[in-house]
PASEBA-1860 file (N, C-alpha, C; in nm, 3 decimals):
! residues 173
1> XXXXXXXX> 6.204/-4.440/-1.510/6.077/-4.399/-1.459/6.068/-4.248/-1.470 ~ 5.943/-4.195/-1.558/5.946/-4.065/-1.565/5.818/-4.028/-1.439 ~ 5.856/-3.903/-1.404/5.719/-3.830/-1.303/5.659/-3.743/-1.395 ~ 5.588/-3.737/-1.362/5.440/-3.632/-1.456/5.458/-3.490/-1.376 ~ 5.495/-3.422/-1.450/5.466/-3.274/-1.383/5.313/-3.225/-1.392 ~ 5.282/-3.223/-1.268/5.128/-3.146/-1.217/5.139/-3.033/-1.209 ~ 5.174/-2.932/-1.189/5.194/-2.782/-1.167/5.212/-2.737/-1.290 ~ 5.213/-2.775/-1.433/5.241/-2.702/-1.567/5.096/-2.708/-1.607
9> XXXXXXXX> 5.117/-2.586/-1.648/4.928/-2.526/-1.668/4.901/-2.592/-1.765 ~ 4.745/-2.647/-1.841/4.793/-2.720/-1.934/4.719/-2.601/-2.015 ~ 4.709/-2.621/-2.131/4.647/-2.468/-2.291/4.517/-2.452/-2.199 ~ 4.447/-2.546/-2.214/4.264/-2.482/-2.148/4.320/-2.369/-2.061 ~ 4.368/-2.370/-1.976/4.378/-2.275/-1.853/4.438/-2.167/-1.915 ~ 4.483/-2.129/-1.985/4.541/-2.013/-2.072/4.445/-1.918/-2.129 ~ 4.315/-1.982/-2.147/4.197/-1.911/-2.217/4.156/-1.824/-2.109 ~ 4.115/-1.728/-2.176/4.052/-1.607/-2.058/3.878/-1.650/-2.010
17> XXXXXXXX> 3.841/-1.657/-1.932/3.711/-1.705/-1.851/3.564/-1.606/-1.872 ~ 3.599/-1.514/-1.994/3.474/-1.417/-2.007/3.367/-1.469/-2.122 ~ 3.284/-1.383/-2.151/3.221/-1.399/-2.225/3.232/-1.319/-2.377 ~ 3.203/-1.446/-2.494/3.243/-1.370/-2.623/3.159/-1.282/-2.693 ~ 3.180/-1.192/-2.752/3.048/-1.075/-2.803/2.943/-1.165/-2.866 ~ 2.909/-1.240/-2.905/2.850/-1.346/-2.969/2.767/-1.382/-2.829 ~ 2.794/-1.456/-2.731/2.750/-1.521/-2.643/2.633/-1.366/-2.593 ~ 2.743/-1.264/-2.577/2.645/-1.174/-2.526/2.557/-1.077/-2.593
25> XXXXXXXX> 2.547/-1.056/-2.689/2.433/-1.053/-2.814/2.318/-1.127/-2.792 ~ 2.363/-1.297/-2.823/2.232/-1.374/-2.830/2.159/-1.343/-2.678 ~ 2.212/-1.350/-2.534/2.143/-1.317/-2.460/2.071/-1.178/-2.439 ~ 2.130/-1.050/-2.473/2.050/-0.961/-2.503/1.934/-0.941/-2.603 ~ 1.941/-1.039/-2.698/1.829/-1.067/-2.792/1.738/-1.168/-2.737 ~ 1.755/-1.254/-2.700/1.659/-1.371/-2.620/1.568/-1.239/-2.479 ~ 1.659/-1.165/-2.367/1.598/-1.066/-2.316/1.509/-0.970/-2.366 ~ 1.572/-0.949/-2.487/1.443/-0.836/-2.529/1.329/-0.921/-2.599
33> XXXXXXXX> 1.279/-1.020/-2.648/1.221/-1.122/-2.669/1.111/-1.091/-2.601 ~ 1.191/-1.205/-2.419/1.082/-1.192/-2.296/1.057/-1.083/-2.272 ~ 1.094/-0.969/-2.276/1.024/-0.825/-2.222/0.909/-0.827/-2.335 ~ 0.916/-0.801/-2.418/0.830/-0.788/-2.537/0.699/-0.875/-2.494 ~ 0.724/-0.980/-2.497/0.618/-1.098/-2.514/0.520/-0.993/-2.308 ~ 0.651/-1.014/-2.224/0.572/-1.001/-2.092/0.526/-0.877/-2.024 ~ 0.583/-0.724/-2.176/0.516/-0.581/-2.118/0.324/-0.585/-2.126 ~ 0.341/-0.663/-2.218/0.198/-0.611/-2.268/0.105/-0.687/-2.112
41> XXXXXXXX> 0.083/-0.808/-2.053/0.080/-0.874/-1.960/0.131/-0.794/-1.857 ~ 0.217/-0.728/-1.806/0.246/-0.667/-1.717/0.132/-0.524/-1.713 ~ 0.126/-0.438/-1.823/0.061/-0.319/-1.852/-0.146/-0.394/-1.798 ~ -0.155/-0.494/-1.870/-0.258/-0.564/-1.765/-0.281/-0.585/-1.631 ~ -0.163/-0.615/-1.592/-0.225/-0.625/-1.451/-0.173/-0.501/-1.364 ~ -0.098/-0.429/-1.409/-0.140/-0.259/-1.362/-0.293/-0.215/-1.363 ~ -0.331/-0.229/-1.475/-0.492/-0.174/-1.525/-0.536/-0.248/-1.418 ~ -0.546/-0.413/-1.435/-0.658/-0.443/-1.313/-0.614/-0.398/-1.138
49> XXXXXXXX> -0.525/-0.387/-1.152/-0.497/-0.341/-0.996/-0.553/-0.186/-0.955 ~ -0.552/-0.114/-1.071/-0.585/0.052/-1.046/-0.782/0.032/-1.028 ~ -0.806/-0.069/-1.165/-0.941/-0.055/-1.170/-1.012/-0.146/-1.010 ~ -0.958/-0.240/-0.959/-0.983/-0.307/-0.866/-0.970/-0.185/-0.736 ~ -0.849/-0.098/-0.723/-0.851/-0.034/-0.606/-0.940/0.069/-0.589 ~ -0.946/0.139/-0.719/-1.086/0.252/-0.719/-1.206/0.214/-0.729 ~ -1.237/0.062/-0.742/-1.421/0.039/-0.749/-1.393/-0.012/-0.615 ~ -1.301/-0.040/-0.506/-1.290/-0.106/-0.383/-1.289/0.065/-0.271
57> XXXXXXXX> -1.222/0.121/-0.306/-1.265/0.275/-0.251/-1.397/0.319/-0.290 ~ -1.443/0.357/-0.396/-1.612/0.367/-0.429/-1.707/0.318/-0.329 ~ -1.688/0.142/-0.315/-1.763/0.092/-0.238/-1.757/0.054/-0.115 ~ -1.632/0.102/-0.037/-1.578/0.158/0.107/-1.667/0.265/0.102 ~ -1.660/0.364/0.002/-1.709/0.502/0.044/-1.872/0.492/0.031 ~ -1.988/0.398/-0.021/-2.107/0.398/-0.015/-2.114/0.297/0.127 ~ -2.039/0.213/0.140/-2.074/0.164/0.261/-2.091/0.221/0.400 ~ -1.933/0.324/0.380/-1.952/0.416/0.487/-2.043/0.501/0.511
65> XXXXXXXX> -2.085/0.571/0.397/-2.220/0.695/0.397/-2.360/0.600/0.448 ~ -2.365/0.462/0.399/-2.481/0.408/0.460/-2.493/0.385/0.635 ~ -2.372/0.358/0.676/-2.327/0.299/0.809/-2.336/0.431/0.888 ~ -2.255/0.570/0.852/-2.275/0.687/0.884/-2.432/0.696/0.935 ~ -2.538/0.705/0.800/-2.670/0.715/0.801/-2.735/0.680/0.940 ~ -2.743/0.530/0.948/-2.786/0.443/1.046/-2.716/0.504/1.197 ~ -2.639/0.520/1.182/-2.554/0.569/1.330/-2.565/0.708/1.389 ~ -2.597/0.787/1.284/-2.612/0.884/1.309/-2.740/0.945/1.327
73> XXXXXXXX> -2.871/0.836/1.247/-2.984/0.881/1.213/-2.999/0.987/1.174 ~ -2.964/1.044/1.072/-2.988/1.141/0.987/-2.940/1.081/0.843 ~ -3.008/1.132/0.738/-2.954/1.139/0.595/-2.802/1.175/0.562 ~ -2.749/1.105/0.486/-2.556/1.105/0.459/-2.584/1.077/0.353 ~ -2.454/1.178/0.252/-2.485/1.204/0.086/-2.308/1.140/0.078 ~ -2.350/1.051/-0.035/-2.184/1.047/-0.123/-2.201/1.131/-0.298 ~ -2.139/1.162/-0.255/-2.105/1.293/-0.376/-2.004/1.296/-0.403 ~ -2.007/1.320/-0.581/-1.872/1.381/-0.666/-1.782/1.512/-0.607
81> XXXXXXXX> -1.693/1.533/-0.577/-1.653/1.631/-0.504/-1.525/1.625/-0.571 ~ -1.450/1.746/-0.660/-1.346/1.802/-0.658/-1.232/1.918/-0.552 ~ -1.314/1.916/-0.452/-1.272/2.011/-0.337/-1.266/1.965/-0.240 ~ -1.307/1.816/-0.228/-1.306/1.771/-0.112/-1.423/1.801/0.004 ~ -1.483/1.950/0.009/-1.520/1.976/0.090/-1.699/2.011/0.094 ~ -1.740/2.000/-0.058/-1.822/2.025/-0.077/-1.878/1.909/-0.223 ~ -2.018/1.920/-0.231/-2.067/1.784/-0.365/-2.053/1.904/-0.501 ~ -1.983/1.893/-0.538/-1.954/1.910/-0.707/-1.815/1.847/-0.797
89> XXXXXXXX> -1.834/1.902/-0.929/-1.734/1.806/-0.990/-1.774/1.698/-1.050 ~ -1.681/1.603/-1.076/-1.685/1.500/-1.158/-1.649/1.359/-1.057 ~ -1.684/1.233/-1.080/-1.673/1.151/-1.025/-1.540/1.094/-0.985 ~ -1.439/1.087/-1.091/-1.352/1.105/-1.129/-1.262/1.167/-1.040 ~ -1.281/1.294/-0.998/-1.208/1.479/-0.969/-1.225/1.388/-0.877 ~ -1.282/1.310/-0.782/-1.289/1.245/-0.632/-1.436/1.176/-0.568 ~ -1.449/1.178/-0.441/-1.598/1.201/-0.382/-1.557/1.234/-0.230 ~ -1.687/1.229/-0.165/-1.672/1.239/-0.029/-1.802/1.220/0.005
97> XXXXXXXX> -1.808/1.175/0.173/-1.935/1.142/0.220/-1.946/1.216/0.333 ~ -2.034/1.310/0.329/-2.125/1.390/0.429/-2.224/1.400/0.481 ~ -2.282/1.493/0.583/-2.406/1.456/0.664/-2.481/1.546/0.635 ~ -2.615/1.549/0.688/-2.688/1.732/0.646/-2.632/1.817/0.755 ~ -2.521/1.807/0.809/-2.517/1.936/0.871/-2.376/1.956/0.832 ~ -2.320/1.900/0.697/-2.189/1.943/0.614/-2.084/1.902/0.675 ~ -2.100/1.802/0.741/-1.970/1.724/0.859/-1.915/1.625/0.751 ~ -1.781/1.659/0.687/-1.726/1.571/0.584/-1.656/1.453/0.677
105> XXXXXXXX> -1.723/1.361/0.639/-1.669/1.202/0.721/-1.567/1.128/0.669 ~ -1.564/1.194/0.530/-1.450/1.090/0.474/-1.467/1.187/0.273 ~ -1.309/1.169/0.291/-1.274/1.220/0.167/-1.183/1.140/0.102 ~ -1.193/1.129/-0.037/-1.141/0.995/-0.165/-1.068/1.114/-0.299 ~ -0.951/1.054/-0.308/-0.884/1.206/-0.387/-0.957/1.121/-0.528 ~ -0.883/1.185/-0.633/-0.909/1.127/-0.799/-0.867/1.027/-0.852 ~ -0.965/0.992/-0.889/-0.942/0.843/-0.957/-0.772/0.901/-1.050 ~ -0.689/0.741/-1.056/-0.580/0.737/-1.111/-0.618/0.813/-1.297
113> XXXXXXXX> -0.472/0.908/-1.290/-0.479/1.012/-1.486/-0.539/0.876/-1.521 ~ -0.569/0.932/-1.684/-0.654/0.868/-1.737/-0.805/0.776/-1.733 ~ -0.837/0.756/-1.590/-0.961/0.707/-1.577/-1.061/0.747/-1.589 ~ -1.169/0.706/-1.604/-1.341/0.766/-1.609/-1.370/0.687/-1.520 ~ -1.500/0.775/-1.414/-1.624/0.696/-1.371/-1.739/0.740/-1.325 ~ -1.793/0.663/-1.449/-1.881/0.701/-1.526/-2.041/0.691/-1.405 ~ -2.133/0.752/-1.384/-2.225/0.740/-1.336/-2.378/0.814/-1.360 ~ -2.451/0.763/-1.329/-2.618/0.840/-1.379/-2.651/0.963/-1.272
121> XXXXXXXX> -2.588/0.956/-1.154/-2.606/1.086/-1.072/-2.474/1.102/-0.998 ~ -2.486/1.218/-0.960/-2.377/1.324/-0.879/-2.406/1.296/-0.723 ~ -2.503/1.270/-0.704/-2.524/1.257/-0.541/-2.591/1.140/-0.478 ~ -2.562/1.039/-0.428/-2.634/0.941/-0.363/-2.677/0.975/-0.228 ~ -2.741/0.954/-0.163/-2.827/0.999/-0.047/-2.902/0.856/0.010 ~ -2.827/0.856/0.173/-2.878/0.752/0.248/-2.964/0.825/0.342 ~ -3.085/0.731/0.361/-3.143/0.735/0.478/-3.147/0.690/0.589 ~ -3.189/0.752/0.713/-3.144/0.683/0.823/-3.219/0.573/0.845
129> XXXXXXXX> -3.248/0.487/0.786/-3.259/0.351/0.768/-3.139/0.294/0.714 ~ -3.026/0.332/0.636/-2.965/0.317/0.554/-2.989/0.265/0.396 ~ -3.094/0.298/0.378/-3.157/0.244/0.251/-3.127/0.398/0.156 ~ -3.074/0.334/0.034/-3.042/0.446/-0.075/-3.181/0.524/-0.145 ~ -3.121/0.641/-0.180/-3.270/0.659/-0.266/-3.311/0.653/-0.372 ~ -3.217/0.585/-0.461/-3.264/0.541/-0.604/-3.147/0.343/-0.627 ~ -3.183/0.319/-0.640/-3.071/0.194/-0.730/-2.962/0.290/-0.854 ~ -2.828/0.265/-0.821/-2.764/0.319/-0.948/-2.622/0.252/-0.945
137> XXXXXXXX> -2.523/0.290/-1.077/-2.394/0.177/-1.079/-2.299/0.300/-1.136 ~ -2.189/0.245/-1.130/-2.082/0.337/-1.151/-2.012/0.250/-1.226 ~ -1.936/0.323/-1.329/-1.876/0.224/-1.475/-1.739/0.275/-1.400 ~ -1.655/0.238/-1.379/-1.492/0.235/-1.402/-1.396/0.227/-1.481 ~ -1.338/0.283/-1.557/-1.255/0.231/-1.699/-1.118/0.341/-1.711 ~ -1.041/0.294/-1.771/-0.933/0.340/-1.814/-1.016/0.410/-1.999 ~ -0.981/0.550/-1.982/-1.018/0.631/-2.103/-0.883/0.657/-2.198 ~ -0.816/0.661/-2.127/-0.653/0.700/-2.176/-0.555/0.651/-2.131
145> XXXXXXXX> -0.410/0.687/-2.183/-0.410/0.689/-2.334/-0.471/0.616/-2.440 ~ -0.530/0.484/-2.391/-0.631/0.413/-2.473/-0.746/0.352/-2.395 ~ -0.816/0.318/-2.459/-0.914/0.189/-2.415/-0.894/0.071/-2.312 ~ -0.905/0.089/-2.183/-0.840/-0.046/-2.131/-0.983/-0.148/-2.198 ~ -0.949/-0.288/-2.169/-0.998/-0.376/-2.196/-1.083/-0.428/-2.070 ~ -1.085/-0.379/-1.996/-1.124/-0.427/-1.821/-1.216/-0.309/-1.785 ~ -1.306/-0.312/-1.687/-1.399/-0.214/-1.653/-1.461/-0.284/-1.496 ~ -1.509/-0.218/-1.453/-1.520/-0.249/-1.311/-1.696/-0.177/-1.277
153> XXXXXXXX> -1.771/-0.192/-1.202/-1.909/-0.160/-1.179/-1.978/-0.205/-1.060 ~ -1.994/-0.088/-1.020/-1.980/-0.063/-0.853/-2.132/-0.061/-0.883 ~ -2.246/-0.174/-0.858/-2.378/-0.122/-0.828/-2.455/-0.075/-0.711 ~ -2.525/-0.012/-0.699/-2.534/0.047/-0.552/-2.691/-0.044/-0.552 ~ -2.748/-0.083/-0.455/-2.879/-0.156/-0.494/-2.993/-0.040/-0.419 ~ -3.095/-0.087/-0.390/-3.158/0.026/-0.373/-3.221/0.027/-0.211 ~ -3.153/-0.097/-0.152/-3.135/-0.123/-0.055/-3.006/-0.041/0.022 ~ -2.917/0.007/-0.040/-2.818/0.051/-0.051/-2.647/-0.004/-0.034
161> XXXXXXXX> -2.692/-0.121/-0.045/-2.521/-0.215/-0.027/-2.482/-0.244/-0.205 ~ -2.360/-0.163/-0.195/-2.251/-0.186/-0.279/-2.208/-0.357/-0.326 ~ -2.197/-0.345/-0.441/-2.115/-0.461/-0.503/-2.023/-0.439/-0.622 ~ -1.936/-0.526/-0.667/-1.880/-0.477/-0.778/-1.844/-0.635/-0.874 ~ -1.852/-0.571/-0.998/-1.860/-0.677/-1.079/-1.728/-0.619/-1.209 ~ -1.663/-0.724/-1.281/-1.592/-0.716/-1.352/-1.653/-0.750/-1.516 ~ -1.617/-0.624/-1.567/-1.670/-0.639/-1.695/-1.532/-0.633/-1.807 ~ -1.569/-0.684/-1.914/-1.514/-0.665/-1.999/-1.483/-0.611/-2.118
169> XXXXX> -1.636/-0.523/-2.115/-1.630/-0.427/-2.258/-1.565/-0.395/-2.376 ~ -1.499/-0.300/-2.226/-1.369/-0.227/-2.302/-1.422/-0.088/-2.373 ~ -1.529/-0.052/-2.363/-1.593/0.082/-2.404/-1.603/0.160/-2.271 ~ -1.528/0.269/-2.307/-1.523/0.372/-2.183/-1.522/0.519/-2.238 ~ -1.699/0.541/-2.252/-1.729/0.632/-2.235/-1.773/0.795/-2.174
END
């Protein structure tokens, strides 16, 4: 009667437990693959998140100048403002919403590098009704480094309540 020795290692167990340059190649090639295929998709939904948060500040900031208006009964201006403290500049450079007696209620720094937004006037002006004094819209877009494909459009009505709509253009002028 023979006994079986259990405790003698058998060859498998002799092999070292890592991985062979081969094994780890193909997975660094399969990785760069999925990055590839999922930057471009990722670089998308950056764009819509920047363009979504600045037409959602825009129309925080016309809501407020209207609500200001009414509460205060007096006229409240949202304006392009690069200084924060006063209406000039570019839409873009920022805005802010003030009263006629220059009481800044609320200040919005610059739209994220590379953006435009784009608009037909520099100054909106509520009345103390809260009613705007013209109907107008604001284009949103990524200008640089390229063309985004997404655009955003803050219309102001002439009633003066904000909305925003998603466009797709892709022209950002």
């Amino acid at each position: 009667m023979s006994t079986l020795n259990t405790n003698r290692p058998t060859p498998a167990a002799h092999r070292s437990r890592g991985f062979t340059l081969i094994e780890l190649m193909v997975t660094i090639t399969v990785a760069a693959v999925l990055l590839t295929i999922a930057l471009p998709s990722f670089v998308n939904t950056t764009l819509n998140s920047k363009l979504r948060a600045t037409a959602n500040n825009l129309s925080a900031a016309a809501m407020l100048a209207r609500s200001e208006a009414i509460k205060r009964n007096s006229a409240t201006r949202l304006c392009a403002s690069d200084n924060g403290t006063s209406c000039n500049g570019n839409w873009e450079d920022g805005w802010i919403v003030i009263t006629t007696d220059n009481t800044v209620v609320h200040v919005e720094g610059a739209a994220p590098d590379g953006f435009k937004v784009n608009a037909g006037v520099t100054t909106l002006t509520f009345a103390p009704s809260g009613v705007g004094s013209t109907a107008t819209s604001f284009t949103i877009c990524r200008a640089t480094p390229s063309v985004g494909s997404q655009e955003r459009v803050v219309a102001i009505s002439a009633t003066g309540r904000p909305s925003i709509t998603r466009t797709t253009t892709g022209t950002c002028s």
